[in-house]
C-alpha positions as CSV (number, residue, x, y, z in Angstrom):
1,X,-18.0,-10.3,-18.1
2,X,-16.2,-13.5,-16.6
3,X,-15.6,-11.4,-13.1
4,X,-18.6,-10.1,-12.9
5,X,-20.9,-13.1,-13.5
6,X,-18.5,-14.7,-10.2
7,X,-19.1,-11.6,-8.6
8,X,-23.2,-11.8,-9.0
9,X,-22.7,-15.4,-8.1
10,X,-20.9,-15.2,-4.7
11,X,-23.1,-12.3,-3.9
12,X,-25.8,-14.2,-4.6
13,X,-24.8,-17.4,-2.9
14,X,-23.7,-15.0,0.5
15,X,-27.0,-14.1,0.3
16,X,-28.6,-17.3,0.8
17,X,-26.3,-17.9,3.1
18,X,-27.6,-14.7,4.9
19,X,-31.5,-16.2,4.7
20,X,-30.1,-19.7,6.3
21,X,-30.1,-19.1,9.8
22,X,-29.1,-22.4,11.5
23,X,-26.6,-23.6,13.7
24,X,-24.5,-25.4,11.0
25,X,-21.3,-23.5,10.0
26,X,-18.2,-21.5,10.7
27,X,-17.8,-18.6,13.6
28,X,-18.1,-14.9,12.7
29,X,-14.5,-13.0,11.2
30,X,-13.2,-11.9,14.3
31,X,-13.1,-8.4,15.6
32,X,-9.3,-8.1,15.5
33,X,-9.1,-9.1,11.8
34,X,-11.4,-7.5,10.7
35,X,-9.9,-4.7,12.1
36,X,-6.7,-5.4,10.3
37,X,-8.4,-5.7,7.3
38,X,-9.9,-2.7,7.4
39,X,-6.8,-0.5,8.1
40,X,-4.8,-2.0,4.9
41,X,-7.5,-1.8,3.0
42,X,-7.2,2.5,4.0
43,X,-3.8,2.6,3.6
44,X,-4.1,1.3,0.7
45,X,-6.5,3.7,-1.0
46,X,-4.1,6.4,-0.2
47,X,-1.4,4.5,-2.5
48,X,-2.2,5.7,-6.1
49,X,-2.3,9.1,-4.6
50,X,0.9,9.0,-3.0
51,X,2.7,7.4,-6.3
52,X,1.4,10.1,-8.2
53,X,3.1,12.7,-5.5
54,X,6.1,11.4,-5.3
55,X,6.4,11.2,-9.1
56,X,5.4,14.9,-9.4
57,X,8.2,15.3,-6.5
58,X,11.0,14.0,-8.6
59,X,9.8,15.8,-11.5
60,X,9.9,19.2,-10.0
61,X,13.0,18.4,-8.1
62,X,14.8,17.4,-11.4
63,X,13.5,20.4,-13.2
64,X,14.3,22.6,-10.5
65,X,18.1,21.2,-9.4
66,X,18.5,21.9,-13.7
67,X,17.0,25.5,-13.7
68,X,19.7,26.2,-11.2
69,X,22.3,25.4,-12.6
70,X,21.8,26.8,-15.9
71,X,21.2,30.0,-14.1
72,X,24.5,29.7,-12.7
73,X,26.5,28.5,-15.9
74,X,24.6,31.6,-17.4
75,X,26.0,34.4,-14.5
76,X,29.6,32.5,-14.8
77,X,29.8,33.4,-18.8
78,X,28.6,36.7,-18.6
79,X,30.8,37.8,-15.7
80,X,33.6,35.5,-16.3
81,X,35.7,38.8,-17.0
82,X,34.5,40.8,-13.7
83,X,35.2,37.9,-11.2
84,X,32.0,35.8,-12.5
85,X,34.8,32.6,-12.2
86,X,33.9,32.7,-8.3
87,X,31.1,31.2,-8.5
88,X,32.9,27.9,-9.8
89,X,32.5,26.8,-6.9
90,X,28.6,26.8,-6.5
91,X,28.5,25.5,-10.1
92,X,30.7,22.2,-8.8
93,X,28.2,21.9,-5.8
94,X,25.1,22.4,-8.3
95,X,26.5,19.5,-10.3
96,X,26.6,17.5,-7.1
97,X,22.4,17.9,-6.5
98,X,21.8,17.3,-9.7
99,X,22.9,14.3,-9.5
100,X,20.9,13.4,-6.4
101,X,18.0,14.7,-8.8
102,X,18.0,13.0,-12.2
103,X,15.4,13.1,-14.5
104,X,12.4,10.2,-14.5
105,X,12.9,7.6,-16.7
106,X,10.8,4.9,-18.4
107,X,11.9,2.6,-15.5
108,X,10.7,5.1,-13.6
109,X,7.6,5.9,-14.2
110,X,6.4,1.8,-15.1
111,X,7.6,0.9,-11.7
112,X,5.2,3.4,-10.0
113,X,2.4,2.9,-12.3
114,X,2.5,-0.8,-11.6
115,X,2.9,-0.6,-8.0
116,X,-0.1,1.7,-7.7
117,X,-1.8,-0.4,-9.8
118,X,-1.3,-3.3,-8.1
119,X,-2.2,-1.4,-4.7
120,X,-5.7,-1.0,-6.6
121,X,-6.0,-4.9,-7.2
122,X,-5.1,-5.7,-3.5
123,X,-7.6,-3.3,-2.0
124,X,-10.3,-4.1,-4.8
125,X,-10.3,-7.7,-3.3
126,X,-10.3,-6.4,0.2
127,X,-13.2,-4.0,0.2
128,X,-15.1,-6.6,-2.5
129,X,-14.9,-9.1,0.2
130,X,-15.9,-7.2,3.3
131,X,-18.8,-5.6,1.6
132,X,-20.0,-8.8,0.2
133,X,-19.6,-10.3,4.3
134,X,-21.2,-7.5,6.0
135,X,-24.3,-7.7,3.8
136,X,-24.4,-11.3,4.6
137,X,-26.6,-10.8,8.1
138,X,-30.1,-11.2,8.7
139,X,-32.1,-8.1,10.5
140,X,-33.8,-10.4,13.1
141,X,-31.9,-9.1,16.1
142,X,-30.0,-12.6,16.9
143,X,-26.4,-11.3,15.6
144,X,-27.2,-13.5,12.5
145,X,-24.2,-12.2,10.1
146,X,-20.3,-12.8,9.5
147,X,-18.3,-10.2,10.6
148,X,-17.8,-9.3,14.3
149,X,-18.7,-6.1,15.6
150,X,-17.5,-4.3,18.4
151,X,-18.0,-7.2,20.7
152,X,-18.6,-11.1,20.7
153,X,-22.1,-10.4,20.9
154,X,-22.5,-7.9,17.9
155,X,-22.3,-8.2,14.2
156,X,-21.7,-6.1,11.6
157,X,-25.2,-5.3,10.1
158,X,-24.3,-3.5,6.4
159,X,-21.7,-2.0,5.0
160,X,-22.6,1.5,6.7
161,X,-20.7,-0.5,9.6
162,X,-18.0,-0.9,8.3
163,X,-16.5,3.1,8.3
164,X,-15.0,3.7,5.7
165,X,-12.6,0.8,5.2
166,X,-11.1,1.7,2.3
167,X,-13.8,2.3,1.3
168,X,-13.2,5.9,0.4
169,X,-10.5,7.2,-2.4
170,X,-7.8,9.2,0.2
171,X,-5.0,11.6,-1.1
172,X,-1.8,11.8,0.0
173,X,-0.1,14.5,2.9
174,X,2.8,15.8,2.0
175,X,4.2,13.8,4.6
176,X,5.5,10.8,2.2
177,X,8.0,8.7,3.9
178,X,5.5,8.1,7.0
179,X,2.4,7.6,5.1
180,X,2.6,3.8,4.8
181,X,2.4,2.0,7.9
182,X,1.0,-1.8,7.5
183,X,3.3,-2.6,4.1
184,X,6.8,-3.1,5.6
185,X,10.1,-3.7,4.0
186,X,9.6,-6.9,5.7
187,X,5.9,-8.1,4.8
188,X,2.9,-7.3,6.1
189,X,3.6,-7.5,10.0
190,X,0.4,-6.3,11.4
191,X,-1.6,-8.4,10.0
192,X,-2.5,-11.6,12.7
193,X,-1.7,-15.2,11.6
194,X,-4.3,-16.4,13.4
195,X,-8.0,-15.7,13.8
196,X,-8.9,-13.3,17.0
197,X,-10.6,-14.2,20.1
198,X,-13.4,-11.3,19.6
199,X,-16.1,-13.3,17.4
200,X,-19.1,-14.2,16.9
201,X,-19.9,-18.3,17.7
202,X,-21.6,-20.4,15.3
203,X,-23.5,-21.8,18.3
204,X,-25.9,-18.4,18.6
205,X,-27.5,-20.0,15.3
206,X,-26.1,-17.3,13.2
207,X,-26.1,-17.3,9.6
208,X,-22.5,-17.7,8.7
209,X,-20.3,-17.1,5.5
210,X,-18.0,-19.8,6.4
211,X,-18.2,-23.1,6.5
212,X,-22.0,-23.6,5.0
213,X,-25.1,-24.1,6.2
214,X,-27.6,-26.9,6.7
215,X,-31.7,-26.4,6.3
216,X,-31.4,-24.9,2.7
217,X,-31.1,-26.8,-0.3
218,X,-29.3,-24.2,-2.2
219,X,-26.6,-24.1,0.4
220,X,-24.4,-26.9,1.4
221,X,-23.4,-28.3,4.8
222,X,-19.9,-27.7,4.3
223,X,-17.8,-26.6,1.2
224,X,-17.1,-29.0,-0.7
225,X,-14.2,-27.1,-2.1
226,X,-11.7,-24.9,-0.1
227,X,-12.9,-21.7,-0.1
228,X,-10.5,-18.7,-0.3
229,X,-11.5,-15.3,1.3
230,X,-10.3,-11.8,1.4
231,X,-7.5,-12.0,-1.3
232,X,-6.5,-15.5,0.1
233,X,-6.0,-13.9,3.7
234,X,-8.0,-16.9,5.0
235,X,-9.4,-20.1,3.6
236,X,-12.1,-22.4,5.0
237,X,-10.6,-26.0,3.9
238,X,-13.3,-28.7,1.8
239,X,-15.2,-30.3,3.6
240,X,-15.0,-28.1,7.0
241,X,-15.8,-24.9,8.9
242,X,-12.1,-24.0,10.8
243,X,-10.3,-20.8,9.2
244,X,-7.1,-21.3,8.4
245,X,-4.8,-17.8,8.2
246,X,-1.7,-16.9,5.8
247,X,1.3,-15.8,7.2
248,X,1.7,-12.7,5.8
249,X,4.2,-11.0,8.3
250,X,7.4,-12.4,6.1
251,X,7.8,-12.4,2.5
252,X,11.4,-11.7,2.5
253,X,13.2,-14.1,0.3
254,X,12.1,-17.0,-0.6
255,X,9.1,-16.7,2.1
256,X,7.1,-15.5,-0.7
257,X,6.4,-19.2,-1.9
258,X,2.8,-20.5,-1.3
259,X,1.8,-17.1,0.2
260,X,-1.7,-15.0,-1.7
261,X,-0.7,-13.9,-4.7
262,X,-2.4,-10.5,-4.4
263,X,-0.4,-9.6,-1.2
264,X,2.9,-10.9,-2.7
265,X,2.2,-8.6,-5.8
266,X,1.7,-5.6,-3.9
267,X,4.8,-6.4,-1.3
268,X,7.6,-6.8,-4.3
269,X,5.4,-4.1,-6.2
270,X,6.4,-1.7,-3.0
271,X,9.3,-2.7,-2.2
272,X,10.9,-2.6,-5.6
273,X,14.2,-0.7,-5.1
274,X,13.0,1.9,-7.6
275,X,10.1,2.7,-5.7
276,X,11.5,2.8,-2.6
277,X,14.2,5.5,-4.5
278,X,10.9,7.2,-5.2
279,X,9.5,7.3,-2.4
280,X,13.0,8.6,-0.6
281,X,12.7,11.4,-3.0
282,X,13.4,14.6,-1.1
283,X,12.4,18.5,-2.7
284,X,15.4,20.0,-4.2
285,X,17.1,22.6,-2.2
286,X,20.1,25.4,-3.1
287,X,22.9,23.9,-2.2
288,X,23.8,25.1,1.6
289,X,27.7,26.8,2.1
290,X,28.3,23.7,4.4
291,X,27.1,21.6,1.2
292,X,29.4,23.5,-0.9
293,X,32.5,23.0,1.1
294,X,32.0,19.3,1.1
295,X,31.3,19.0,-2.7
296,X,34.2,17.2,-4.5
297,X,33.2,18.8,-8.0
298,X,33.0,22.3,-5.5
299,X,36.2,22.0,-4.4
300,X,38.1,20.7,-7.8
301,X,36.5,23.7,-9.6
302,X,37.7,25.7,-6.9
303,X,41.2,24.9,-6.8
304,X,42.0,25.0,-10.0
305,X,40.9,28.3,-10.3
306,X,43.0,29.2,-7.4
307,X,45.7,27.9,-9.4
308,X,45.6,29.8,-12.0
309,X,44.5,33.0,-10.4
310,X,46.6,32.7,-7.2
311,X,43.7,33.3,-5.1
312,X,43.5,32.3,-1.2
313,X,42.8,28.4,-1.2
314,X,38.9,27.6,0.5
């Protein structure tokens, strides 16, 4: 009840910001990070989806890799008397992918639930706040409104502007290990640092999101708090209308301190070494006869065997 009575608040304040057309206030969101915005906040809808796949991919491949082999040991003891023995050596190299194809655990399966949770969270905030900013515009045909269009003259006039901008649920390809693009091992490295040179001016009298307004007594000058916007991607400091961008293209190590919590979340969330081993996660395959002469449990099976048969050695 908490998060939605903020919710109907900013919603309502943005739009008396909208109704406040004067030359007070803060510059449009530019083009280019809007932009930005808008693609993480697409890749990110296709997250849950892809957890769930590669999850279901790890699964099957477990099951499968064990199905195999059982059929195998199964051959091997009812033809163990008519040369069954010689397939020893596929059981070895069966042993070998099932290892690379153990069952999901509890560890498992938390990991990816959190981490497409916490996808969830992050794009929840992102499409929240670009649909709450591109209903802040006036219709009167002077570019009143706070998100740059496709030019410095242009607004975005309503969410139908927007595309879909995450706005959409997305599932997965089958193309896993290339589906995320803007979450990097290394942080979020497309995403600018500093605000883009396509925008919207406050000096066209538009009514702008950040920074306040004068002329409406509901609606102050300038904040008189910081004000933090689109998951603490930006913030609009107390008392003035300059935005002020995170660095979000390095949370490796200790680079994580100070940064939006949201984003952090979601970058350890992905990044977990579980996850990643998830996302690595290839479909299981019979072991190939190039795969079988490389296998160590192949080639001990195999040789003892010879041993005690006095068979050619592999």
């Amino acid at each position: 009840m908490a998060a939605n009575r903020t919710l109907l608040k900013t919603f309502l304040a943005l739009t008396l910001i909208a109704k406040s057309a004067s030359a007070a206030g803060g510059d449009a969101l530019a083009q280019e990070n809007t932009r930005q915005l808008c693609t993480l906040s697409e890749e990110l809808t296709l997250a849950p989806s892809l957890v769930a796949t590669v999850v279901d991919r790890k699964r099957t491949a477990a099951e499968e890799a064990r199905r195999n082999f059982l059929r195998t040991q199964i051959y091997i003891s009812k033809n163990a008397q008519t040369g069954g023995l010689e397939m020893l050596s596929l059981l070895g190299a069966q042993m070998d992918q099932s290892n690379k194809h153990t069952d999901l655990t509890s560890n498992d399966i938390a990991k990816a639930t959190d981490a497409a949770a916490t996808a969830a969270r992050l794009n929840g905030a992102l499409t929240e706040f670009l649909t709450i900013a591109a209903n802040a515009y006036e219709a009167d045909g002077n570019n009143d409104g706070s998100l740059t269009g496709d030019s410095a003259t242009d607004v975005i006039a309503g969410p139908a502007q927007l595309g879909s901008c995450g706005l959409d649920h997305k599932q997965t390809t089958t193309n896993v290990n290339t589906e995320l693009k803007q979450t990097t091992k290394k942080g979020f490295e497309k995403l600018r640092q500093t605000e883009g040179s396509t925008k919207v001016g406050h000096s066209t009298a538009n009514c702008n999101l950040f920074g306040g307004q004068g002329g409406n007594a509901n609606i102050v000058e300038t904040p008189e708090t910081t004000q933090h916007f689109a998951a603490g991607y930006f913030l609009v400091e107390a008392g003035g209308i300059g935005k002020t961008f995170a660095d979000l293209r390095d949370l490796t190590g200790n680079k994580k301190a100070g940064k939006p919590q949201v984003f952090v979340d979601w970058y350890s969330a992905y990044n977990d070494p579980t996850v990643q081993a998830l996302l690595t996660t290839n479909q299981y395959s019979r072991p190939t006869l190039d795969e079988v002469k490389v296998s160590t449990k192949a080639r001990r099976l195999y040789h003892r065997f010879v041993k005690q048969n006095k068979l050619p050695k592999l």
